[in-house]
N, C-alpha and C positions, 0 to 999 in steps of 0.2 A: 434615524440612520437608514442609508441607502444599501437595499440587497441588489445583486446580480448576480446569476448565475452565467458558470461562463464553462463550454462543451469543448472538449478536447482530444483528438483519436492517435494511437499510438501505438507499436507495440514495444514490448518487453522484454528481456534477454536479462537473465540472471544465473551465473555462475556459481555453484558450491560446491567446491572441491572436497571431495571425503564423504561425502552425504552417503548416507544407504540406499535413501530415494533415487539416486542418480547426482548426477554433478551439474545439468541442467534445467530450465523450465524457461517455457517460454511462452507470452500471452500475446492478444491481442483482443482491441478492446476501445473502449473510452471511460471518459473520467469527467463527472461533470463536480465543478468546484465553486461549492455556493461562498460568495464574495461577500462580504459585508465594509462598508465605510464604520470607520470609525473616528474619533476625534486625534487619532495616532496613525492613521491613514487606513491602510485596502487590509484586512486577515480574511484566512477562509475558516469557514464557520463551520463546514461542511466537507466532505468529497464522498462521491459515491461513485463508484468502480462500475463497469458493466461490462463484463468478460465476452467478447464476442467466441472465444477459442482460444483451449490452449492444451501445449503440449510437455510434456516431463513431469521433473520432480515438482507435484505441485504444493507441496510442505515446507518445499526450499528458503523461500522468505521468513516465512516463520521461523523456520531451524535457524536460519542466519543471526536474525533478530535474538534467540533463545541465546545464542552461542554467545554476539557480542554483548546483550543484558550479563551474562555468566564472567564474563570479560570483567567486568564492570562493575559486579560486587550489585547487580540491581536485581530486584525482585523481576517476577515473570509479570508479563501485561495482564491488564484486563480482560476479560472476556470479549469475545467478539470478534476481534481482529487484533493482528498485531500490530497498526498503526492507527487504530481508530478508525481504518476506515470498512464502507460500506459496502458491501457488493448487492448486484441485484439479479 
């Protein structure tokens, strides 16, 4: 199977209305997204986050995530992150 990794810069804007943290947060950064082929085509295998700066509620994502799991009737994530991913 063929890996690649593939670098990508961007930032972020994430809105939560109601939050205690604030109603904001905002990042910037890159995101490198380890690729793998597979016999079903391209998945990523991988993503690892690298926060260059950021500014607000930075719990917001996770509270969001929290709020729609709770929506949803689903258990809380895993440890680590709340989308699996990486930061460094």
């Amino acid at each position: 199977m063929l890996q690649l990794p593939l670098v990508h810069v961007r930032p972020a804007q994430h809105l939560l209305e109601g939050s205690e943290g604030g109603d904001f947060y905002l990042l910037r950064g890159s995101y490198t997204n380890h690729m793998l082929r597979t016999p079903d085509g391209w998945r990523i295998e991988r993503l690892v986050q690298h926060v260059g700066w950021a500014d607000g509620n930075r719990g917001a994502v996770a509270e969001a995530v929290a709020r729609t799991r709770a929506k949803r009737g689903m258990g809380q994530p895993a440890p680590g992150g709340c989308y699996g991913v990486e930061r460094s």
